[in-house]
Structures are given as C-alpha cells and as structure tokens.
Residue frames as qw, qx, qy, qz and C-alpha x, y, z in Angstrom:
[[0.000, 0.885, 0.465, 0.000, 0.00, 0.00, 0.00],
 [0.366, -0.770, 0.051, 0.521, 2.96, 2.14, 0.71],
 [0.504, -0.032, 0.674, 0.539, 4.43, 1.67, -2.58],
 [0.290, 0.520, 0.732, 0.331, 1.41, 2.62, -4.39],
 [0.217, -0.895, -0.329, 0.208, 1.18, 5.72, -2.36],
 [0.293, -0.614, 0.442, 0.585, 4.83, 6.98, -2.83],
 [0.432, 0.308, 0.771, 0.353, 3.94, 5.64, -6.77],
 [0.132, 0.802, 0.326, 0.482, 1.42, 8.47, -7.14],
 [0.259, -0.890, 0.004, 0.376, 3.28, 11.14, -5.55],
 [0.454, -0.260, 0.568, 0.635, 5.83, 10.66, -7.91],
 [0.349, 0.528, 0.719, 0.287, 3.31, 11.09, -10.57],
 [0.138, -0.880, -0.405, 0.205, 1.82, 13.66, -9.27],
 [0.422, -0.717, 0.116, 0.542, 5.30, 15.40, -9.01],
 [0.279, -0.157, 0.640, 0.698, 6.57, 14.76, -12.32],
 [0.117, 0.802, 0.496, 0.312, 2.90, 15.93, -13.96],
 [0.282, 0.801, 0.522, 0.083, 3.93, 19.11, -12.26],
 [0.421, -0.615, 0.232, 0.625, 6.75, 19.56, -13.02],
 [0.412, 0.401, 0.662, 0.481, 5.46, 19.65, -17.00],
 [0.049, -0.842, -0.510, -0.168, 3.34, 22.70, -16.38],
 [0.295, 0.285, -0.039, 0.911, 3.62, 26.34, -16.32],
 [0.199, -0.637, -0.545, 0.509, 1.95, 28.60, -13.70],
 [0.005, -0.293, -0.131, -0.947, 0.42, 32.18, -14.64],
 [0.489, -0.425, -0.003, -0.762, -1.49, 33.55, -11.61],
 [0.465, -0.333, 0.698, -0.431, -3.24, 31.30, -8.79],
 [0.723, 0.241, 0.614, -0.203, -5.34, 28.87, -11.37],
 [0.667, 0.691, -0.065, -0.271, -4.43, 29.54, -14.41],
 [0.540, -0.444, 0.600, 0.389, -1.98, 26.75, -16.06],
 [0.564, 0.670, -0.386, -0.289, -0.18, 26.20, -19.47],
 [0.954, -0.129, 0.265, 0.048, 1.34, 23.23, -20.43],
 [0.728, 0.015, 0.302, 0.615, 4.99, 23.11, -21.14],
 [0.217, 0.921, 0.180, 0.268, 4.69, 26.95, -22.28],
 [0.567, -0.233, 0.085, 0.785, 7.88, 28.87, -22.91],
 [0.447, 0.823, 0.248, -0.248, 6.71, 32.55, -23.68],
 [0.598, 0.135, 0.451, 0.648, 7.80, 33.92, -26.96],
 [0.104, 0.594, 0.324, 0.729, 6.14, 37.31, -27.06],
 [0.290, -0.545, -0.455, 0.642, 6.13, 39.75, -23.37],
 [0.010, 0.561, 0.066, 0.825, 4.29, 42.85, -22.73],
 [0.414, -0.114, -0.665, 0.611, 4.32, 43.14, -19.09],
 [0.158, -0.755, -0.508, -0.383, 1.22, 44.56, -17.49],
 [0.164, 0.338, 0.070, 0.924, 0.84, 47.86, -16.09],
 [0.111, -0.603, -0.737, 0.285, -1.55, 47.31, -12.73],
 [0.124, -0.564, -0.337, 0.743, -1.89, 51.36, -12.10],
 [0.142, 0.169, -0.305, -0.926, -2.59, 52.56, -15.65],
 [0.395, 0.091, 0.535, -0.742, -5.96, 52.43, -16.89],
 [0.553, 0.051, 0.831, 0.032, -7.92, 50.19, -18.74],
 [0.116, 0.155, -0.593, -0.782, -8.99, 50.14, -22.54],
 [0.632, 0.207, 0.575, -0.476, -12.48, 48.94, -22.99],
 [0.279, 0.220, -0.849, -0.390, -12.66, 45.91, -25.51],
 [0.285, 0.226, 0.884, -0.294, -16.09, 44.04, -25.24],
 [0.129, -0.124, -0.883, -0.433, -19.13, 43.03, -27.38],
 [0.039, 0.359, 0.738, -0.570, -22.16, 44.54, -26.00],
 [0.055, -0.474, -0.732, -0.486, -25.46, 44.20, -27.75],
 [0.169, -0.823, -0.472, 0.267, -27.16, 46.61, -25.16],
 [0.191, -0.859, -0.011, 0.475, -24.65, 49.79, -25.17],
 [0.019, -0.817, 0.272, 0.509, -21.60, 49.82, -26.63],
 [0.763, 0.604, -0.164, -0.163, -21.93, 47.30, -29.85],
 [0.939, 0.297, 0.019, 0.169, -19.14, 45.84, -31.15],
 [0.232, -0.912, 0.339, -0.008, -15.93, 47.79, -29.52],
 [0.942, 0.098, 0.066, 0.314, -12.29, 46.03, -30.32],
 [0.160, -0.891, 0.424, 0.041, -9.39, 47.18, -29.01],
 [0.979, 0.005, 0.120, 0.164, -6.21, 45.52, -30.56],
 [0.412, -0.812, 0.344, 0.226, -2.43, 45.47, -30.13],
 [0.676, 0.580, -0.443, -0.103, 0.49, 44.40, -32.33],
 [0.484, -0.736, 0.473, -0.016, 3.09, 41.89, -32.16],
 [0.765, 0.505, -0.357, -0.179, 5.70, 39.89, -33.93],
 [0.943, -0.276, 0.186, 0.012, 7.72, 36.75, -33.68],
 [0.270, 0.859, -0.420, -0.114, 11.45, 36.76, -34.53],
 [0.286, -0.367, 0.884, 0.048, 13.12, 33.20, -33.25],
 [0.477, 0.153, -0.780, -0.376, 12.16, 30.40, -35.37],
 [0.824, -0.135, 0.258, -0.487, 9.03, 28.17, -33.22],
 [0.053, 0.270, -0.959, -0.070, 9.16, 24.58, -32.78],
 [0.140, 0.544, 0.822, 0.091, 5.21, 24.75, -32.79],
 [0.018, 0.673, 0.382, 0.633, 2.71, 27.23, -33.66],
 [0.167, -0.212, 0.405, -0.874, 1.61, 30.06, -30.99],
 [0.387, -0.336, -0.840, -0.176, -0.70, 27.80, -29.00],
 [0.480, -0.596, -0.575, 0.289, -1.52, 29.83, -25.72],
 [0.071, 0.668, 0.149, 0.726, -2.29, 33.28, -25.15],
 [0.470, -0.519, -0.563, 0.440, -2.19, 35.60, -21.44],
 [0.010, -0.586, -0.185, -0.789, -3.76, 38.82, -20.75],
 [0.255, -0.356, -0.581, 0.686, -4.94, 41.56, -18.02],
 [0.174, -0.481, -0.450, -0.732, -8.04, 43.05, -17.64],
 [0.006, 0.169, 0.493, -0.853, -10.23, 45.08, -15.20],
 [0.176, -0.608, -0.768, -0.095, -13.90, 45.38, -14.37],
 [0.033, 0.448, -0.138, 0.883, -15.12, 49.18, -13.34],
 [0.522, -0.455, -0.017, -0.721, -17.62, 48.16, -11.55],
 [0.214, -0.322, 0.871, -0.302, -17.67, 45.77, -8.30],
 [0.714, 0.366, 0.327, -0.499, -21.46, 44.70, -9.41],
 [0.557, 0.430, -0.515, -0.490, -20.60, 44.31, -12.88],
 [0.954, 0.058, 0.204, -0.211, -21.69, 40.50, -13.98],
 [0.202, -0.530, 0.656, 0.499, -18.37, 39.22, -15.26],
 [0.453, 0.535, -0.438, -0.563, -18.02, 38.58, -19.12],
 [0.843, -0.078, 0.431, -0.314, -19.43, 35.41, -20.39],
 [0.833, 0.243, 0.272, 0.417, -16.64, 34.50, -22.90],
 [0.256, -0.663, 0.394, 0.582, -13.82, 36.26, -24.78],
 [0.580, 0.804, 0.064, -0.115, -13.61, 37.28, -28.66],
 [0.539, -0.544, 0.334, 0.549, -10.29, 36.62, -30.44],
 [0.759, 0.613, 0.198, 0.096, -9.19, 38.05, -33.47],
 [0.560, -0.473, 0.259, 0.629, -6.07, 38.17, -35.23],
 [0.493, 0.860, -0.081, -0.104, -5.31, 41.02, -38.61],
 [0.568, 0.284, 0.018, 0.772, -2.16, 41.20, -40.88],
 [0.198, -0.673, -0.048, 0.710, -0.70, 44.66, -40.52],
 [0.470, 0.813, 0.318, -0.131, -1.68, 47.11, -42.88],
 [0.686, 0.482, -0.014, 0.545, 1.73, 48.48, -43.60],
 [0.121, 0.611, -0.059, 0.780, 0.88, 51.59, -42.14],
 [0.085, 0.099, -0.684, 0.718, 1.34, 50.78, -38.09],
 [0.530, -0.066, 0.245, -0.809, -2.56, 49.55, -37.92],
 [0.402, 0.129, 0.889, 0.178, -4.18, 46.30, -38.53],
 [0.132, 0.153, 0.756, 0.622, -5.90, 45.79, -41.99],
 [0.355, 0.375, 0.298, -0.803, -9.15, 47.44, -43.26],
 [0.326, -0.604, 0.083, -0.722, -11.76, 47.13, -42.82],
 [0.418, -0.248, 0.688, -0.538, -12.21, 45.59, -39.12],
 [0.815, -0.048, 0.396, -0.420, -14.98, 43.61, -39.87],
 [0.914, 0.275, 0.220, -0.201, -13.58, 41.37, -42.95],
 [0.329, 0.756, -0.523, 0.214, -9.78, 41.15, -42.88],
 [0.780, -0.381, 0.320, -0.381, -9.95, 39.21, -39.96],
 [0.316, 0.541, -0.765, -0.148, -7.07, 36.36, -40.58],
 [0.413, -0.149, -0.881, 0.175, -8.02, 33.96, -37.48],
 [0.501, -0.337, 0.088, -0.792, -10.95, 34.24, -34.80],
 [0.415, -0.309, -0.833, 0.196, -12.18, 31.88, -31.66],
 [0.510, -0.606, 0.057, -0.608, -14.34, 32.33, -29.16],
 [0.311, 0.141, -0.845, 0.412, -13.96, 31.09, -25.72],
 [0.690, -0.356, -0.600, -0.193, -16.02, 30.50, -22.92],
 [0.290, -0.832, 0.382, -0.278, -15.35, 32.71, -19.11],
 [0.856, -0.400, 0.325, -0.042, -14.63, 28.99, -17.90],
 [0.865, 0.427, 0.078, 0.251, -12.22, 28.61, -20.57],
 [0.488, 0.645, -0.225, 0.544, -9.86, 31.29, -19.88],
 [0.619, -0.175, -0.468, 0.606, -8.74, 31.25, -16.21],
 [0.036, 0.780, -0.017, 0.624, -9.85, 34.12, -15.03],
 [0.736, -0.158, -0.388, 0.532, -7.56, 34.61, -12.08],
 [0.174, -0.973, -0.086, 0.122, -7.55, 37.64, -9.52],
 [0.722, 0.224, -0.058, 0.652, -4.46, 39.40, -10.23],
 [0.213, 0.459, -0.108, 0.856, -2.47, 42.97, -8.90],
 [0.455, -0.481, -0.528, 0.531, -2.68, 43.25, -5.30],
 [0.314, -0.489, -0.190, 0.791, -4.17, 46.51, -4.68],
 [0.245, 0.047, -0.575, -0.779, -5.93, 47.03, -7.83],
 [0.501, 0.349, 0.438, -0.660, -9.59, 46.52, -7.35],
 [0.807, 0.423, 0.283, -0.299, -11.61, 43.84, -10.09],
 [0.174, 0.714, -0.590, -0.334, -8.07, 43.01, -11.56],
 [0.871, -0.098, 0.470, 0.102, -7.44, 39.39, -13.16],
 [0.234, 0.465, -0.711, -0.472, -5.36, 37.98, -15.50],
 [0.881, 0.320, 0.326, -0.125, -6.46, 35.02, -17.82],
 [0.229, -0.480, 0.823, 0.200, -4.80, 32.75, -19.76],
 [0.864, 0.260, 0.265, -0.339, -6.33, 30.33, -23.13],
 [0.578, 0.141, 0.718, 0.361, -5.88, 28.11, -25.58],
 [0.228, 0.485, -0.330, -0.777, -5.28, 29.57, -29.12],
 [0.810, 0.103, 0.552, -0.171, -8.05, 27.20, -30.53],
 [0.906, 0.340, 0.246, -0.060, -7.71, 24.85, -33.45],
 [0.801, 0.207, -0.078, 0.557, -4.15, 23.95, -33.50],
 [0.526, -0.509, 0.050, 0.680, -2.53, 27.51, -32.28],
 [0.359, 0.866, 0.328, -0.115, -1.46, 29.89, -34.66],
 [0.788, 0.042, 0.274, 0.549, 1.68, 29.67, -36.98],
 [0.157, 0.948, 0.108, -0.254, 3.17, 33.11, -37.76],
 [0.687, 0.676, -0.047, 0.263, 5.79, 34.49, -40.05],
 [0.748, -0.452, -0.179, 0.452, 8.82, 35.09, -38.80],
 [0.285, -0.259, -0.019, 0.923, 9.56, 38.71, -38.30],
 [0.172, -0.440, -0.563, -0.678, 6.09, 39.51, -39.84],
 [0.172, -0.124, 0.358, -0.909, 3.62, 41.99, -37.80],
 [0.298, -0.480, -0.768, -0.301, 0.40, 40.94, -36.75],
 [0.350, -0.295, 0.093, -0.884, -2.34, 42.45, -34.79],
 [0.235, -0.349, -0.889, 0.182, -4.34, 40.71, -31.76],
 [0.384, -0.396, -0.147, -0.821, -7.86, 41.68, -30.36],
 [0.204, -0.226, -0.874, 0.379, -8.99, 40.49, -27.23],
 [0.278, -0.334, -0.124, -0.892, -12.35, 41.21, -26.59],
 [0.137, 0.025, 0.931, -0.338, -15.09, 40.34, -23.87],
 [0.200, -0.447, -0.837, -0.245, -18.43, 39.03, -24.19],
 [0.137, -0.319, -0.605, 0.716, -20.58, 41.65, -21.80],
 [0.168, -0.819, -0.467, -0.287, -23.91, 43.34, -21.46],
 [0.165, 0.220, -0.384, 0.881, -22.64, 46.84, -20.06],
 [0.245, -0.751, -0.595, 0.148, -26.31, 47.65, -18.83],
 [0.045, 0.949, -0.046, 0.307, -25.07, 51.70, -19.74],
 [0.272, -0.828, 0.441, -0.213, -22.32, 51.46, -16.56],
 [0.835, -0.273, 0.469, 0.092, -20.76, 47.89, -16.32],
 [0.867, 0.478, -0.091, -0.110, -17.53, 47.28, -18.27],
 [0.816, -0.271, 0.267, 0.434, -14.31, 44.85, -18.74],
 [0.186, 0.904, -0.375, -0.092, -11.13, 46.93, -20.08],
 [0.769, 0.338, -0.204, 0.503, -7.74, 45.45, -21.68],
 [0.472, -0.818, 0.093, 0.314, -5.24, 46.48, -19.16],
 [0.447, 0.866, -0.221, 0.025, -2.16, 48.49, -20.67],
 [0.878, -0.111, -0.076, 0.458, 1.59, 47.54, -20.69],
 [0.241, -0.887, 0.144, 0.366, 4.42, 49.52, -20.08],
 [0.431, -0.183, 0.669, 0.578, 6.66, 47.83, -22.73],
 [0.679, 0.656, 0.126, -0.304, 5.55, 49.24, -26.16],
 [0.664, 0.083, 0.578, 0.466, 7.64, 46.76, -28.81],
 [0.319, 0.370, 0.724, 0.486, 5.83, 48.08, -31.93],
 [0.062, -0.383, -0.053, -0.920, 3.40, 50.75, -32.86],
 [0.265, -0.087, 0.501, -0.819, 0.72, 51.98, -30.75],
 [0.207, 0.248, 0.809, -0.491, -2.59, 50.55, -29.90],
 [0.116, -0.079, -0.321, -0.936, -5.63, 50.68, -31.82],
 [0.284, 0.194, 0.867, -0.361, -9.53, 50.56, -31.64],
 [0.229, -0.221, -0.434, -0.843, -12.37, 50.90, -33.64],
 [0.060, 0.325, 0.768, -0.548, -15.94, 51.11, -32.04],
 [0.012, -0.104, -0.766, -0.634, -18.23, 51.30, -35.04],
 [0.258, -0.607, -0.543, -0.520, -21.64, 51.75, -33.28],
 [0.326, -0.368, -0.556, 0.670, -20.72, 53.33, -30.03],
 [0.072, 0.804, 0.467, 0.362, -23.52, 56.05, -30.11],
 [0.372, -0.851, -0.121, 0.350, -21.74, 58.60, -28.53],
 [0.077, -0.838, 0.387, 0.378, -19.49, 58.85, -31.28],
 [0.958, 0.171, 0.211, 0.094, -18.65, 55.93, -33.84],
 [0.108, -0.698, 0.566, 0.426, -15.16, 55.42, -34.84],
 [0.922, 0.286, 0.259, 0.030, -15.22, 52.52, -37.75],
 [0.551, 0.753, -0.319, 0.168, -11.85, 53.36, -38.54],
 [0.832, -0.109, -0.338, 0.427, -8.36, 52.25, -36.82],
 [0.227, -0.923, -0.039, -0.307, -8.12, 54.49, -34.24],
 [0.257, 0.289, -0.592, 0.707, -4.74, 55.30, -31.46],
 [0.615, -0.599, -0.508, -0.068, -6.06, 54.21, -27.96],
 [0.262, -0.912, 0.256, -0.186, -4.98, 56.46, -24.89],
 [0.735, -0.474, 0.463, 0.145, -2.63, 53.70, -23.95],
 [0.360, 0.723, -0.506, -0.303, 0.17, 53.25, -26.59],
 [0.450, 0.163, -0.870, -0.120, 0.66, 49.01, -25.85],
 [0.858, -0.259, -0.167, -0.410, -1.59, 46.15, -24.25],
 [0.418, -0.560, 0.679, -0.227, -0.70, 43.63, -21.79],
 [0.937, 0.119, 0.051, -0.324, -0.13, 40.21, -23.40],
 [0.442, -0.562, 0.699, -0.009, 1.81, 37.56, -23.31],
 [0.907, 0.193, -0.211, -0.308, 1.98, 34.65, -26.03],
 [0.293, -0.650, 0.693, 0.104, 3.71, 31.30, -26.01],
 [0.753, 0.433, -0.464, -0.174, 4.48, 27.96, -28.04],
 [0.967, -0.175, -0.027, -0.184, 5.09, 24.55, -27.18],
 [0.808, 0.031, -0.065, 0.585, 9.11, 24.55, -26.11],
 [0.255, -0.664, 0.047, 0.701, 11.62, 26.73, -26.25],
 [0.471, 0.804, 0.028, -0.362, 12.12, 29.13, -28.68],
 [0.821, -0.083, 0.372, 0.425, 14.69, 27.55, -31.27],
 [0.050, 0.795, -0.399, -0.454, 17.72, 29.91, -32.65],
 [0.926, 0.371, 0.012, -0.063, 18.63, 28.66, -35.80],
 [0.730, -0.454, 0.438, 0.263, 21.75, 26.49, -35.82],
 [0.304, 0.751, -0.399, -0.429, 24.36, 27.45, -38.57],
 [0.381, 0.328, -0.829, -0.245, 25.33, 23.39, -39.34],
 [0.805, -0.166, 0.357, -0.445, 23.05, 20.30, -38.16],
 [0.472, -0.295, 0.830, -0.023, 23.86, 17.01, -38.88],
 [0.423, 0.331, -0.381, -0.753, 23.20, 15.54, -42.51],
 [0.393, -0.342, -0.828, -0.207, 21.06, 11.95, -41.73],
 [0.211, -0.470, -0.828, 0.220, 19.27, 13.40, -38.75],
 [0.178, -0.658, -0.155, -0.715, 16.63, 16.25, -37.87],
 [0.177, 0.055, -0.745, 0.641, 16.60, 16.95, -34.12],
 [0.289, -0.733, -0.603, -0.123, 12.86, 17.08, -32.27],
 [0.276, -0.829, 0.038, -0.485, 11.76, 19.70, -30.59],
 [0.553, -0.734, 0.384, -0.091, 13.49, 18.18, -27.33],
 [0.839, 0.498, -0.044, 0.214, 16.57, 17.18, -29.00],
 [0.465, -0.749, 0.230, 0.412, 20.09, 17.59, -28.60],
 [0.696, 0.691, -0.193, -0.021, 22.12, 17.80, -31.84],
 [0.719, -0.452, 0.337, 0.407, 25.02, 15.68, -31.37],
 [0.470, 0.554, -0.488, -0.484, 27.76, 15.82, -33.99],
 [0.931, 0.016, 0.036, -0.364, 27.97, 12.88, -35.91],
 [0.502, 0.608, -0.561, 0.253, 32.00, 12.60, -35.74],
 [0.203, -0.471, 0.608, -0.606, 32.03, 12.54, -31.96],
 [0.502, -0.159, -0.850, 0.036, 30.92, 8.86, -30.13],
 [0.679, -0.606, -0.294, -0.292, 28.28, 8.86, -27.65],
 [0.280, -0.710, 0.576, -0.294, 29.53, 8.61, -23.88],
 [0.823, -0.025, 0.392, -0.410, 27.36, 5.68, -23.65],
 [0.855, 0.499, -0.135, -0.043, 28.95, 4.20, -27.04],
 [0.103, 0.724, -0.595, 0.333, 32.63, 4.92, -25.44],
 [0.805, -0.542, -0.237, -0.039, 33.45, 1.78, -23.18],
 [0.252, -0.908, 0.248, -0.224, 35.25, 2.79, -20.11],
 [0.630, 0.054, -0.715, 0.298, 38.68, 0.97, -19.49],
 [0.659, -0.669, -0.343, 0.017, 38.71, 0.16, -15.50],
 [0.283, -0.935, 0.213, 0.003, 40.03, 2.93, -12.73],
 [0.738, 0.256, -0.343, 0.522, 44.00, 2.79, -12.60],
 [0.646, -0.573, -0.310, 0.399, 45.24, 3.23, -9.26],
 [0.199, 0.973, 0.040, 0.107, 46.64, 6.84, -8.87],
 [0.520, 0.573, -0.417, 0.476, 50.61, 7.46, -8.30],
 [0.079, -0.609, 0.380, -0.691, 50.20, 9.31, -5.64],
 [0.831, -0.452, -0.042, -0.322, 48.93, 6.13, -3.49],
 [0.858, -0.009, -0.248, 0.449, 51.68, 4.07, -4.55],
 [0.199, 0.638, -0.272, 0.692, 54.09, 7.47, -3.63],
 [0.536, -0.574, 0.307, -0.538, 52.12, 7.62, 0.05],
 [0.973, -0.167, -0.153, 0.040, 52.42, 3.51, 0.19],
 [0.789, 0.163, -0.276, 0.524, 56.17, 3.67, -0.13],
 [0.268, -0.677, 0.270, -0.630, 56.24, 6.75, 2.45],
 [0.828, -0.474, 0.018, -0.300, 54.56, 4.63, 4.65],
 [0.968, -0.063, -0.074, 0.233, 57.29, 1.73, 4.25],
 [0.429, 0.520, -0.285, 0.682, 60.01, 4.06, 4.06],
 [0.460, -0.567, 0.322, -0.603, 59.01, 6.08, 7.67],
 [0.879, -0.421, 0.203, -0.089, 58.56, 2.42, 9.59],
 [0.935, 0.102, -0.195, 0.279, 61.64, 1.10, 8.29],
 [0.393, 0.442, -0.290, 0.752, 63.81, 3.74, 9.40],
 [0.424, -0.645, 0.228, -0.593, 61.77, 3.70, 12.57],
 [0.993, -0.099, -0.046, -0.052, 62.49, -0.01, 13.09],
 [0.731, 0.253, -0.266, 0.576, 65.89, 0.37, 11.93],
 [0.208, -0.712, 0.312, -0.594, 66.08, 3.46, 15.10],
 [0.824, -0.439, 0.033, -0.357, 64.83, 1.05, 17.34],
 [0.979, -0.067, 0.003, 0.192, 66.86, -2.00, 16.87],
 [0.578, 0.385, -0.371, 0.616, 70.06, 0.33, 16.89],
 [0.399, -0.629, 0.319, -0.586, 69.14, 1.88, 20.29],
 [0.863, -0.412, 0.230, -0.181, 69.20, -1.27, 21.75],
 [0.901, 0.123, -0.146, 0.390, 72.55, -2.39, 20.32],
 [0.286, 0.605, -0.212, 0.713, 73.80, 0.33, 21.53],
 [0.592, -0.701, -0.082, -0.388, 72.44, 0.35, 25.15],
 [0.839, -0.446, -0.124, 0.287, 74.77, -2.02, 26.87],
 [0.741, 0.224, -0.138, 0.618, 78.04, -0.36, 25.55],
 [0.014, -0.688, 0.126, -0.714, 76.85, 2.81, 27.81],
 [0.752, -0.648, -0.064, -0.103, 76.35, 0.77, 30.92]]
C-alpha cells in the first residue's frame, strides 16, 4: 500500500513539473513565452467588449511579432483586464481576433472582414484569475489559441484583439489592461456603433501598448548554422555531432590506481623502516653505555 502511495506522488510530481503557472489557477502546459508585454496594474484600462445593449461591437487591438524560429505554432495566449464596476456581472466568454498589418502601423481594413483567425472562448475557458494586489476587479487570464494555435511568419507583424463578451447595462464594463513595454506601434480601436461617437476606422487608444503575453510549445529555437546531414533533431533534442561517439557508445577501461597512493604507500614503508631500523640500533647500543 505504501508503494502505491509513494507511486502516485511521484506522478503527481513529475505531472507538475510539465506545467507552467500564470497567476493562482491559471496553467499552461509546457509553455515557454515567446512574445512579453508586461502589465501595467496602475494605468488604466482600454475597454474591448461586445455589447449588444450599449456599446456594440468595440475592439481594441495590439500588435506583435515573432522573430526566433518556433518549434510549434503560438498555441496559448495571457492577458490583463479590469472590471469598473464591483457589481458588474463578469463577461461570459472572450472574442479573439487576429489582422495582418496594414503596412501603415494599424491592422488591416476594414475591421470587420480582414480578420485572418478568430475563436471564441467561454469565461470557464480562460482562467480568469484575480491578479495585482491593490488594484480593485483586476485578473489575469490565460487560453488556448483554438484549433491547433497559430503559426506566424517570422519577423512579420500581426495584430491581436482580445475582446469580452458583456452586457454593459449603460455602466458595467471589462477593459484590456495596458503595458508599459511598447515593442511596436501603438494601440488601436475601432468602435463602429458606439452612439456617442462611432469610430469605424483604426483608431490610437490612450494607452500606446496592451498587456499580453503569447507562447508555443518549447523553447524558442535559434537557428543552428550546421546540423547534422542523416538526422533532424525534435523539438526536445540535442544535436550531437555525428563525428564525436556517444559517452554511452565509449566503453570505459577500468580505474588505474593513482601514483600518488603508490608514492604515500612507499612513504609509509620508508618512515617504519627507518623507525624499526632506530629502534633495533638503540638497543645495540644500550649495553656499551652501561
């Protein structure tokens, strides 16, 4: 019974030691990010949210671009956002969309049908996870980039939109929290039937970069200027070369005794013999002093 017990603890341990942490509940598997913008608890939020009562179809969205070569697609996405109101119902799912970049430091136009990739998620789907001590209705969250992830060009711009699902009821809404790192260009939004003012164009958002965080299944892999020419390494590979024998392929000849033992042996024999040979002349020598 003991066995079986110390069996799944080991399990246990080595499941989590597979996983990445972001926040108190919110895990990634094996996730190594590849794209930081480091949120910004004290600055104030962007509103990004879907709301068939007030403010329509709002989308606030942020650039960003991938330069190391991936060993999978962008599979997992992390973000920070803020509620204004303590009341507010929290958002029943989350809107993603990714745009090419337009050239001109904005995603493509128009908003509504340029759209490259798009999921929807579910609240229970994205970890929402209290977050910034000291910040009032703060969480971060954390999903799955759905159907397979999302394979980008390498050193090509792209454009993300996080958005929530919410009925504002006129006073209740969820904001994109800002970053302090701005990589790229600035922030945009567009907010096509907000009746106080429609923008349907890419618009500069008071904040100049969003808080997000993407990542991909390993580490990021620098390309390697010679690789071996029968073998392709996996993602958790080493490249050996192919001149150079394994340790494991190497057999070891057995230990040889070091010098320095024999050196201390013959110390040893050297120091008693010349204490033996003291000895046994003190006593030939005793009587001839009586």
């Amino acid at each position: 019974m003991r066995s079986k017990y110390l069996l799944f603890l080991f399990a246990a341990f080595m499941l989590m030691s597979t996983i990445r942490c972001f926040g108190a509940d919110c895990y990634l598997p094996l996730g190594d990010s590849v794209f930081d913008q480091h949120v910004a608890c004290a600055d104030t939020e962007e509103v990004s949210q879907n709301d068939s009562s007030f403010l329509g179809n709002m989308r606030v969205a942020d650039d960003f671009r991938i330069l190391e070569s991936l060993t999978s697609p962008l599979l997992w996405v992390s973000w920070h956002g803020r509620y204004n109101d303590p009341n507010t119902v929290h958002a029943s799912g989350f809107n993603f969309f990714i745009y090419e970049d337009s050239g001109s430091g904005t995603p493509t136009s128009p908003w509504d049908t340029t759209v490259i990739k798009s999921w929807t998620l579910p609240l229970s789907q994205v970890n929402e996870t209290v977050a910034c001590t000291g910040y009032p209705h703060t969480y971060e969250y954390c999903a799955e980039i759905s159907d397979g992830g999302f394979t980008p060009v390498i050193g090509q711009t792209y454009w993300l939109v996080i958005q929530a699902e919410l009925v504002s009821n006129l006073s209740e809404f969820w904001g994109w929290l800002p970053s302090a790192s701005v990589l790229y260009s600035h922030a945009q939004y567009v907010a096509p039937d907000y009746p106080l003012g429609a923008v349907d164009i890419w618009t500069d958002t008071t904040n100049p970069a969003m808080a997000f965080s993407l990542y991909a299944e390993g580490s990021a892999a620098t390309p390697t200027p010679t690789s071996p020419p029968t073998h392709t390494p996996s993602p958790t590979d080493t490249p050996v070369p192919t001149m150079t024998p394994s340790p494991t392929e190497t057999p070891i000849p057995p230990p040889i005794p070091s010098t320095g033992i024999f050196g201390l042996l013959f110390l040893l024999m050297g120091v008693s013999a010349f204490l033996l040979n003291a000895k046994l002349s003190f006593r030939g020598a005793a009587p001839e002093s009586q």
